[in-house]
C-alpha positions in Angstrom: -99.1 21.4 136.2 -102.0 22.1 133.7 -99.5 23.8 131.1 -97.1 21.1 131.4 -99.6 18.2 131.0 -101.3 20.6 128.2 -97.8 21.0 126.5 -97.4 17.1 126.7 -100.4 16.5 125.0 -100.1 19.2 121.8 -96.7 17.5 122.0 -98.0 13.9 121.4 -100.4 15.2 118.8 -98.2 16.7 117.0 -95.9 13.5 116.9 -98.8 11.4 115.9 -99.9 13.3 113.2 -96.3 13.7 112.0 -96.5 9.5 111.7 -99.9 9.3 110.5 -100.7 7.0 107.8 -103.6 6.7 105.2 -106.4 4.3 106.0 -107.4 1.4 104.6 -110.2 1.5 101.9 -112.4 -1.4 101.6 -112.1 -3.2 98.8 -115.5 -2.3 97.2 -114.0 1.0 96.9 -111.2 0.5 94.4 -112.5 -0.3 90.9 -110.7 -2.5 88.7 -108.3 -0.6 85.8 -109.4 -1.7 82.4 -106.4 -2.7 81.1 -105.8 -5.4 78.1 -101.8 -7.1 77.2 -100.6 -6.5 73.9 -98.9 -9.8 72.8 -95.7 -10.3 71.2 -94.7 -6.6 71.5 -91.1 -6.8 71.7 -89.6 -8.1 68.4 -86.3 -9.1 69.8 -83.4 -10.3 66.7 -82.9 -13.9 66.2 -81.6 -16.1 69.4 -81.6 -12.7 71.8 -84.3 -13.4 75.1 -84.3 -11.3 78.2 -83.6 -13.3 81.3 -85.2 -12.1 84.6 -86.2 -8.5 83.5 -85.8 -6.2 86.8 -86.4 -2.6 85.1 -88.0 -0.7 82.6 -87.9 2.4 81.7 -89.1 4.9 79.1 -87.4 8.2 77.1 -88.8 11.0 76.2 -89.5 10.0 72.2 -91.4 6.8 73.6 -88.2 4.7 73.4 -88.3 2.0 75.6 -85.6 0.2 77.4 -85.3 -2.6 78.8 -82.4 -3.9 81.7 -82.6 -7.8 82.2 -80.3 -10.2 83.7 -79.6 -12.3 80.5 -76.8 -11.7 77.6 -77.1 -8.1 76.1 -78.9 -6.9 79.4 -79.2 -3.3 78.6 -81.6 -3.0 75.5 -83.6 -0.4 73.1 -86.6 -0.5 71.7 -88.7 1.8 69.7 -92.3 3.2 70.2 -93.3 0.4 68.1 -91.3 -2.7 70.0 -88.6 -3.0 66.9 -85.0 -3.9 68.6 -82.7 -0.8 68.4 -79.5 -1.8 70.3 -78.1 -3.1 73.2 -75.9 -0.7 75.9 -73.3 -1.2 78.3 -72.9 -4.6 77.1 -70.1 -6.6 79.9 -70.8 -4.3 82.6 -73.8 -5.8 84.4 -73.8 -8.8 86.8 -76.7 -8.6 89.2 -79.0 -6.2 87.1 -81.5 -4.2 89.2 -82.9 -0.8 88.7 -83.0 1.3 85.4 -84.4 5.1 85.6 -84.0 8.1 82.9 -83.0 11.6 83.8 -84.6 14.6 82.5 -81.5 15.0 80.0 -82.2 11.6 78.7 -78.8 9.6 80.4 -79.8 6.3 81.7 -79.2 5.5 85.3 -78.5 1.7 86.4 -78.2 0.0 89.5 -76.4 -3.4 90.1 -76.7 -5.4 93.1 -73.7 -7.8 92.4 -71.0 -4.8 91.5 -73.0 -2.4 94.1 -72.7 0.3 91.5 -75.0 3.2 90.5 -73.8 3.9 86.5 -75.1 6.7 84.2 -75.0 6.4 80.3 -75.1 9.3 78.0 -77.8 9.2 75.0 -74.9 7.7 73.4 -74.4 4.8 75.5 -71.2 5.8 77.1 -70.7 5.8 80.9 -70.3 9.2 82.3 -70.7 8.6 85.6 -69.7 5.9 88.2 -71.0 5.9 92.0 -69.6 2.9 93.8 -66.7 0.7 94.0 -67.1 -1.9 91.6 -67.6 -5.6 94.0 -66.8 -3.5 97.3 -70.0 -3.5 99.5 -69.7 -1.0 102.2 -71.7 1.7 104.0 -69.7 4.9 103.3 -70.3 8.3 101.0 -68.8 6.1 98.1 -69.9 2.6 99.3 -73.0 1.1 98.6 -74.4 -2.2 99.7 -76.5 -3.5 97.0 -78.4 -0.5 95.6 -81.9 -0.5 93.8 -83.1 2.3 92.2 -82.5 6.0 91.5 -84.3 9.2 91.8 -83.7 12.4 90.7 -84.8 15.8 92.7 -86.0 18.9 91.1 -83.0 21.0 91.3 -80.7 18.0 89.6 -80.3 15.9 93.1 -79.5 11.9 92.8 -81.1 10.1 95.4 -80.2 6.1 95.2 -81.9 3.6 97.6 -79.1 1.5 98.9 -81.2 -1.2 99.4 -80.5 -5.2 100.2 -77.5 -4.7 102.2 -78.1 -1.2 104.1 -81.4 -0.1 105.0 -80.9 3.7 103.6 -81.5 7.0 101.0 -78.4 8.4 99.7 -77.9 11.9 98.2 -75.8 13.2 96.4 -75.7 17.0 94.6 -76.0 16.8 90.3 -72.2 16.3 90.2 -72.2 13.1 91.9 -71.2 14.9 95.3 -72.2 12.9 98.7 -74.7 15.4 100.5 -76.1 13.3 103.1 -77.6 9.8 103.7 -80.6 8.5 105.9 -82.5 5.4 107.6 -81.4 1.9 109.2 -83.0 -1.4 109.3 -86.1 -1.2 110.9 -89.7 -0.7 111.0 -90.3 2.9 112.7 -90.9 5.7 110.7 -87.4 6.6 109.1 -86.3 3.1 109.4 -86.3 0.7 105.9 -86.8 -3.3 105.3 -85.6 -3.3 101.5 -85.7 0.0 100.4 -86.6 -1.0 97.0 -87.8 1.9 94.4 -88.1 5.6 94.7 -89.7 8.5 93.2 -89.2 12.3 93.6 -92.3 14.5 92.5 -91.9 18.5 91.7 -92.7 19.9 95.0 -90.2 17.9 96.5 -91.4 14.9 98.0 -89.5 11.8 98.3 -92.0 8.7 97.7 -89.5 5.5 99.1 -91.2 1.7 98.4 -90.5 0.5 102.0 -91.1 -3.0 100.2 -90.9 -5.7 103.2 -92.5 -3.1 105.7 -94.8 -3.0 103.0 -95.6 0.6 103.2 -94.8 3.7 101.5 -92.4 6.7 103.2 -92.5 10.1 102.3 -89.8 12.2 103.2 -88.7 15.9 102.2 -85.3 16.5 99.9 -83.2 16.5 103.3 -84.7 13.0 104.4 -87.3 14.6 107.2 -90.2 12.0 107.8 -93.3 13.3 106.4 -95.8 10.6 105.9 -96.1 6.7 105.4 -98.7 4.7 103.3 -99.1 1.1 104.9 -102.2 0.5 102.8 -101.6 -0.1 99.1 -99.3 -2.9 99.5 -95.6 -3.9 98.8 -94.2 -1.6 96.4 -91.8 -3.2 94.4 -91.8 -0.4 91.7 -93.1 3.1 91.3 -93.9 5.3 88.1 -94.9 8.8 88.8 -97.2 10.3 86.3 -97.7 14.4 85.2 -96.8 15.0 88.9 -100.0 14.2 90.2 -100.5 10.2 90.1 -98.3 7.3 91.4 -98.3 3.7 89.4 -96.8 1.1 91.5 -95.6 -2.9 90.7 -96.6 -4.8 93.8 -94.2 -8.2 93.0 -96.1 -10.0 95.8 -99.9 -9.3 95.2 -98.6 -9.3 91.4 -100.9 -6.4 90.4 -100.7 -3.2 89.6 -101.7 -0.1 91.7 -103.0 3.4 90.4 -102.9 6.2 93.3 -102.9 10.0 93.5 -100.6 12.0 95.8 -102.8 11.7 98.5 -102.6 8.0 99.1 -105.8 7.5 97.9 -106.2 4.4 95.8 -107.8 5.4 92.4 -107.6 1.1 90.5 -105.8 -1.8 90.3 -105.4 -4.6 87.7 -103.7 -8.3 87.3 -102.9 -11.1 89.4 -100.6 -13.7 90.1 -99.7 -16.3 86.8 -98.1 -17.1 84.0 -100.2 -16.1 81.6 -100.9 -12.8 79.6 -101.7 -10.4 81.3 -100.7 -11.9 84.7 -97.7 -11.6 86.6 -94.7 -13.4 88.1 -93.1 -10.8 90.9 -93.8 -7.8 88.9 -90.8 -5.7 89.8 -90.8 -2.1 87.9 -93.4 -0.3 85.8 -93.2 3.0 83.0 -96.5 4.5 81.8 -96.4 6.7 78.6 -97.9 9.6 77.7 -100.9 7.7 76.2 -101.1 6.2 79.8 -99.8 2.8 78.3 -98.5 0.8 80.7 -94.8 -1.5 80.4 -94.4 -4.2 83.7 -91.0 -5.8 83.8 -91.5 -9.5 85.6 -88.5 -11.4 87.3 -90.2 -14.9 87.1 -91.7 -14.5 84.2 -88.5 -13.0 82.7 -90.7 -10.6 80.6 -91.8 -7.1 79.7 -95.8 -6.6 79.1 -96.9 -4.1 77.2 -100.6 -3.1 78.7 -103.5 -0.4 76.8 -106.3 0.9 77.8 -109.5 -0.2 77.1 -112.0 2.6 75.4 -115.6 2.3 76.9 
């Protein structure tokens, strides 16, 4: 009886740690980011605005684009904010999630069409995952997908989102590999899987955003960890491998944190103003650790610095 009851217990520990989470820190312990706007960044042409601007996303010359749900929603801008082009104009009806691949193609999600699309350099569409205005839960279906992220051997991982409550992967070819979560709140489960990240070593970082926690899974969708401290995250930026930026769209601030779940700063708050924001939904960081927040309320992009002490 004393193994059993001693198996039962290195049993239960071992299932606890597996769905252990990172603590809280006090407030006192997270300083604020120093962080100033830049003002009128974007110099879009005569009569062009961006509508509600749900992603942002950055190349590896410093381009930036921007996907909005307004005319022309696909747009390029340089390092310097001057208008470039627009993309994929006609194509977009419920404009969501924008991402970049390592081979510079652009990867879009639409929650209307429930398509994942990727564009060449170019601006062409080279591939198509989804059935344009079918919804569905199948290894071609999604059901309102969000965002995209890409594995270190070429994997596409796309979190299928509003509709279904899971991670979908698929090989560099578009192939269906596997597919995991439901609604729910245990570990595994999803409410709005929202934005993703994959880092170098592997590890899946899913915004969980209406359980308002963080999941962390392996490339074959085992449970690792969850964060259920840092907030709602509506989007995620993942820096040099080692540090995690994330848009919370209900606190409306931004979130710096390392690997660990440790929470390294935070700036903004809720408002209309610069420097505030209206549901901050995505986020791109440079490598002069600039910072780009796309707003849906505010139907903006803001271009953040740092300040020098």
């Amino acid at each position: 009886m004393k193994s059993i009851s001693l198996f039962v217990t290195l049993l239960l520990g071992i299932t606890m740690a597996s769905i252990m989470t990172v603590k809280a820190q006090d407030a006192s312990e997270i300083p604020p980011l120093a962080y100033r706007p830049v003002p009128d960044f974007f110099q879009l042409p005569p009569n062009y605005n961006f509508g509600e601007v749900a992603g942002v996303a950055l190349d590896k010359n410093g381009h930036i684009f921007v996907l909005h749900r307004g005319p022309f929603p696909l747009m390029e801008f340089s390092e310097q904010g001057a208008f470039i082009r627009t993309i994929g104009d006609g194509l977009f009806e419920g404009a969501h999630g924008l991402r970049i691949d390592p081979d510079g193609n652009l990867w879009t999600t639409d929650v209307t069409t429930h398509l994942v699309l990727r564009f060449n350099p170019v601006g062409q569409v080279t591939m198509v995952l989804g059935r344009k205005g079918r919804a569905g839960e199948t290894e071609m279906l999604f059901n309102q997908p969000t965002d995209i992220g890409f594995g270190p051997n070429g994997e596409i991982f796309v979190t299928d989102g509003y509709g279904n409550s899971r991670v979908v992967k698929f090989d560099r070819d578009g192939n269906f590999i596997k597919a995991w979560g439901k609604k729910g709140k245990e570990p595994g489960e999803f409410n709005l899987p929202h934005t993703m990240v994959v880092d170098q070593q592997g590890r899946v970082y899913v915004g969980d955003r209406d359980n308002l926690r963080l999941q962390i899974f392996d490339l074959d969708g085992n449970f690792i960890t969850q964060w259920t401290h840092a907030g709602a995250p509506w989007g995620l930026e993942l820096v040099d491998g080692g540090t995690l930026f994330m848009a919370d769209g209900y606190a409306n601030r931004v979130m710096k944190l390392d690997t660990n779940g440790k929470i390294l700063g935070s700036f903004g708050s809720p408002g209309k103003t610069a420097g505030k924001f209206a549901f901050a939904h995505s986020i791109a960081v440079n490598k002069q650790g600039e910072i780009f927040v796309a707003e849906i309320l505010n139907w903006r992009v803001q271009k953040f610095v740092p300040v020098k002490k």
